[in-house]
MARNU-438235 format. One line per 4 residues: number of its first residue (from 1); their letters; for each residue x, y, z of C-alpha. Coordinates in steps of 0.1 Angstrom, whole numbers, plus 5000, padded with zeros to 4 digits. Example, Ala and Ser with C-alpha at 12.3 -4.5 7.8 and 13.67 -1.06 7.14 Angstrom:
2
1	AS	5123,4955,5078  5137,4989,5071
END
This chain:
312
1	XXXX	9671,1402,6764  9680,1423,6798  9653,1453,6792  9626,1450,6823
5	XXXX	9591,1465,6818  9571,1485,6840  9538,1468,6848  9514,1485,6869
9	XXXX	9482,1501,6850  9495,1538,6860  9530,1530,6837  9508,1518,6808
13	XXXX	9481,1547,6807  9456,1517,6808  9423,1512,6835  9430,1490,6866
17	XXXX	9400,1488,6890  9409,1459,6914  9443,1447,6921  9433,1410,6905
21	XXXX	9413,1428,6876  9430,1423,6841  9443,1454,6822  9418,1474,6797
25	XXXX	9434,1490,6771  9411,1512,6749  9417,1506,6709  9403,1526,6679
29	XXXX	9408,1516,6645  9417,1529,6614  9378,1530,6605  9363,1544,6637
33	XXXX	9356,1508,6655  9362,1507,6690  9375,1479,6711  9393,1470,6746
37	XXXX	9423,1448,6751  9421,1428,6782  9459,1423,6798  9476,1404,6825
41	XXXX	9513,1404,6832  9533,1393,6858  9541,1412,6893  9581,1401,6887
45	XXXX	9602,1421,6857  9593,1408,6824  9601,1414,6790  9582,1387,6766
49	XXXX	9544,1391,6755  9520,1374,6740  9493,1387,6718  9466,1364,6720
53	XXXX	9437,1359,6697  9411,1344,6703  9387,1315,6686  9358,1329,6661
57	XXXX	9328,1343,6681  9347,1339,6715  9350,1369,6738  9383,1375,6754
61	XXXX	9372,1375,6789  9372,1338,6784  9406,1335,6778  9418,1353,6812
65	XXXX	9429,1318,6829  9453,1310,6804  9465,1347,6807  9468,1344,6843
69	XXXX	9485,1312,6839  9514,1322,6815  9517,1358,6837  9523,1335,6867
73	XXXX	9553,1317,6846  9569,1352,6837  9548,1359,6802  9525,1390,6798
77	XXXX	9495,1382,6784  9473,1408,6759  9438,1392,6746  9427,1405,6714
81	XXXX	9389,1411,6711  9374,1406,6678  9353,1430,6662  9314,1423,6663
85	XXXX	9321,1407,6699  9329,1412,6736  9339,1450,6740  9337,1459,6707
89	XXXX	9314,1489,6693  9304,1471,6665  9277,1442,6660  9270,1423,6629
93	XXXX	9240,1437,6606  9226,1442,6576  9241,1479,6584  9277,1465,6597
97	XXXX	9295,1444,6576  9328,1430,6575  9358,1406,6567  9392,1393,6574
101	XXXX	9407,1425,6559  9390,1450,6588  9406,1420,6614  9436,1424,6602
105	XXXX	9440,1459,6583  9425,1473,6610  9416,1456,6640  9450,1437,6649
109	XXXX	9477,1463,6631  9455,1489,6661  9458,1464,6688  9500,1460,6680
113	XXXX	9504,1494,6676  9490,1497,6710  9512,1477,6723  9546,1485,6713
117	XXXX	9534,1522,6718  9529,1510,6760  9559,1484,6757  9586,1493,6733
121	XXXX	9611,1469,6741  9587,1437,6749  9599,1409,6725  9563,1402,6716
125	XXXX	9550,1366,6702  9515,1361,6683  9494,1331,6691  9454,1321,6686
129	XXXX	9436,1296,6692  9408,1274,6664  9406,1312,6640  9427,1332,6658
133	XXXX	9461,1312,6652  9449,1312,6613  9446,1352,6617  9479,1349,6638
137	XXXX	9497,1337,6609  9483,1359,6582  9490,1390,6599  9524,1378,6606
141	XXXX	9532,1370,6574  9523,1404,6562  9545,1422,6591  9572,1395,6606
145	XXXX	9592,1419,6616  9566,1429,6647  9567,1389,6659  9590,1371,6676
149	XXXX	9572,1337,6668  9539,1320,6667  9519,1298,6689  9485,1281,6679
153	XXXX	9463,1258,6701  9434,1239,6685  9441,1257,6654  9443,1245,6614
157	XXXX	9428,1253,6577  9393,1246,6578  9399,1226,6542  9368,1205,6541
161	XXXX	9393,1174,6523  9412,1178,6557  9379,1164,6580  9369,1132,6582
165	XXXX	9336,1136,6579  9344,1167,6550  9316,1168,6525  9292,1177,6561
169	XXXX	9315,1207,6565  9314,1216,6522  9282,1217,6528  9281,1243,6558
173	XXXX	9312,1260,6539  9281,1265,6509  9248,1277,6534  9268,1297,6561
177	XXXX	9279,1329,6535  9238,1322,6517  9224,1324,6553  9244,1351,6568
181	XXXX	9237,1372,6534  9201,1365,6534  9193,1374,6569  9225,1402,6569
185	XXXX	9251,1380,6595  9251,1350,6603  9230,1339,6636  9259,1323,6652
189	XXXX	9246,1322,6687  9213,1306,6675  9230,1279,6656  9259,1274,6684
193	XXXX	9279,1279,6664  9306,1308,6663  9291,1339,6677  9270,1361,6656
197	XXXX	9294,1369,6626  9291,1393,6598  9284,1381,6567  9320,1396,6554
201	XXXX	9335,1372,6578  9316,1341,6570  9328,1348,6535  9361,1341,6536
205	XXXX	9363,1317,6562  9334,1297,6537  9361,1306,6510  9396,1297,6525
209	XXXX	9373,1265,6539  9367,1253,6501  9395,1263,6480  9420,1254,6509
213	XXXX	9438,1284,6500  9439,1319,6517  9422,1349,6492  9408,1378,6511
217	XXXX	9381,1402,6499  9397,1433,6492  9429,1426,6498  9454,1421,6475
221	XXXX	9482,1404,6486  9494,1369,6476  9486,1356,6511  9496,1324,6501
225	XXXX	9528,1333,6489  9533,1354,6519  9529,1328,6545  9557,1306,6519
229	XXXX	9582,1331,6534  9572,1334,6564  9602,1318,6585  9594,1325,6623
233	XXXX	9598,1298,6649  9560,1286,6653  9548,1260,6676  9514,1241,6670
237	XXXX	9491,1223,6700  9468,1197,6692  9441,1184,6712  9438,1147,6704
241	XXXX	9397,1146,6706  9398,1178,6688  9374,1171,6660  9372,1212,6647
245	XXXX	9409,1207,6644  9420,1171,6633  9455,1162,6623  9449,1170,6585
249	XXXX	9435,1202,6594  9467,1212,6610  9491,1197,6587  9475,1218,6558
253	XXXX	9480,1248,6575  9518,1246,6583  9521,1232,6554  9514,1268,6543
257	XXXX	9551,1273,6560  9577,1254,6544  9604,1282,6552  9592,1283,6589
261	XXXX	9606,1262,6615  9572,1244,6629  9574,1223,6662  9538,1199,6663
265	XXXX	9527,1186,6699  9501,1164,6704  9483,1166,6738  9456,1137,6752
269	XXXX	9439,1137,6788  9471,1126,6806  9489,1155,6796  9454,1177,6805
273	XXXX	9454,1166,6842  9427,1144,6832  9407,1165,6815  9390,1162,6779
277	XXXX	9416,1170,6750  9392,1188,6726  9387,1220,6711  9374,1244,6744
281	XXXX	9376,1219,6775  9417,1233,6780  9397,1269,6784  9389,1256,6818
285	XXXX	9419,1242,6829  9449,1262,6809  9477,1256,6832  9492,1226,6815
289	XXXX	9486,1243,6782  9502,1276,6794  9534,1254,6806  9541,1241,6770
293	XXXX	9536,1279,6756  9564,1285,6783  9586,1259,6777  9589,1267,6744
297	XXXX	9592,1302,6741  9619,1293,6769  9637,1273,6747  9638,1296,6715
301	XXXX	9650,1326,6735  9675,1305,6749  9687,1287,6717  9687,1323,6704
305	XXXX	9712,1337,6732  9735,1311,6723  9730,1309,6682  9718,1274,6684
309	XXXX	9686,1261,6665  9659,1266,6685  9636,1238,6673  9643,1208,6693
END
């Protein structure tokens, strides 16, 4: 790829108020919802982009050091921000109710339209972390033309047979969607768990969480049969104290992606700089997680220059 990108905030139409602040890009969705993309990409030419999406209940501001991180290595970064959180218009309520359809119907297909509107010719790559590499994959296996690849951190199913401890989370998987209808969302923030989510939501994560299979409400695509054909270069990080996303949990989800070419790494403290391998401690500390995203997106662009397989 030889195409180089403007970056400056005047080039993209988007807000810029200091010279270290991120990018805001202003989003409306197909319904009327409201929400702001938080971007960072690097002062050098570039041309590759990652869409990021972040963990259930997790604003995207959070996620700005790792964006930093992979702008300084040459990547531009764009954080997703989930309806119901952060920026968005829209809280959870007995009046506001949602699911995965709206995230991905709506919410992401506005965010990537956005972007290849500002950046035409950025080959752009989808990644998540925990649920946002589960949306990641979902939404790219309803449009893989628009991806490049994938990249999850801390991600897998939340298959309650994939946990060690698995009949604690069955039962959570049974009270979260009776809570969240009985009080109209789910009191995330009160629980510590997730951020407030509405009860749409809750539903068919409880759902996917049980059956170990992806069904949306409202939707009617074979989602499973959808991620069988998806075949895009993904790469998978796994914390190795990570007990939201153990080993099973992972493997059932690319094992969703028998047609895809999946690369698994597994990271512990040494490979952290010392610090804890678990589901949010990298949050802190992104830069060695940000040089594996780079690495490999290094290697498939350069396998694909010279017709090689990129999976090492």
């Amino acid at each position: 790829m030889t195409d180089h990108l403007m970056k400056s905030a005047a080039a993209t139409g988007s807000k810029n108020i200091k010279a270290d602040a991120p990018l805001i890009i202003e989003v409306s969705s197909a319904d009327g919802a409201r929400f702001e993309l938080l971007g960072v990409v690097p002062t050098q030419s570039w041309d590759r982009l990652l869409y990021w999406m972040p963990a259930m209940g997790m604003p995207a501001r959070h996620y700005l050091p790792l964006a930093r991180a992979l702008a300084q290595r040459g990547i531009a970064v764009i954080l997703h921000e989930w309806r119901g959180i952060g920026s968005s218009t829209l809280r959870a309520g007995r009046k506001h109710d949602w699911g995965y359809r709206e995230l991905l119907r709506h919410d992401i297909a506005a965010g990537m339209s956005a972007l290849r509107q500002r950046w035409p010719r950025a080959s752009c790559w989808m990644g998540g972390h925990s649920l946002g590499g589960q949306l990641g994959l979902l939404y790219a296996s309803l449009r893989p033309d628009e991806v490049a690849g994938l990249l999850l951190v801390a991600s897998g199913a939340p298959y309650w047979r994939r946990y060690r401890h698995g009949w604690l989370l069955r039962v959570t998987l049974q009270l979260a969607p009776l809570l969240a209808g009985v009080l109209g969302y789910l009191p995330g923030r009160r629980l510590r768990f997730a951020g407030n989510e509405a009860r749409g939501v809750i539903a068919d994560w409880a759902r996917s969480g049980r059956s170990g299979r992806y069904a949306i409400s409202g939707m009617s695509e074979d989602l499973e049969r959808h991620l069988g054909m998806l075949q895009l270069p993904t790469l998978a990080l796994r914390l190795r104290d990570d007990w939201l996303g153990p080993a099973g949990s992972l493997d059932w989800l690319l094992g969703k992606l028998p047609s895809a070419p999946c690369t698994q790494q597994l990271l512990a403290p040494q490979d952290l700089d010392g610090h804890p391998a678990d589901h949010f401690s990298w949050m802190k500390n992104p830069e060695p997680i940000a040089s594996r995203l780079v690495a490999w997106i290094d290697t498939q662009n350069a396998a694909f220059d010279t017709g090689e397989d990129p999976i090492a």
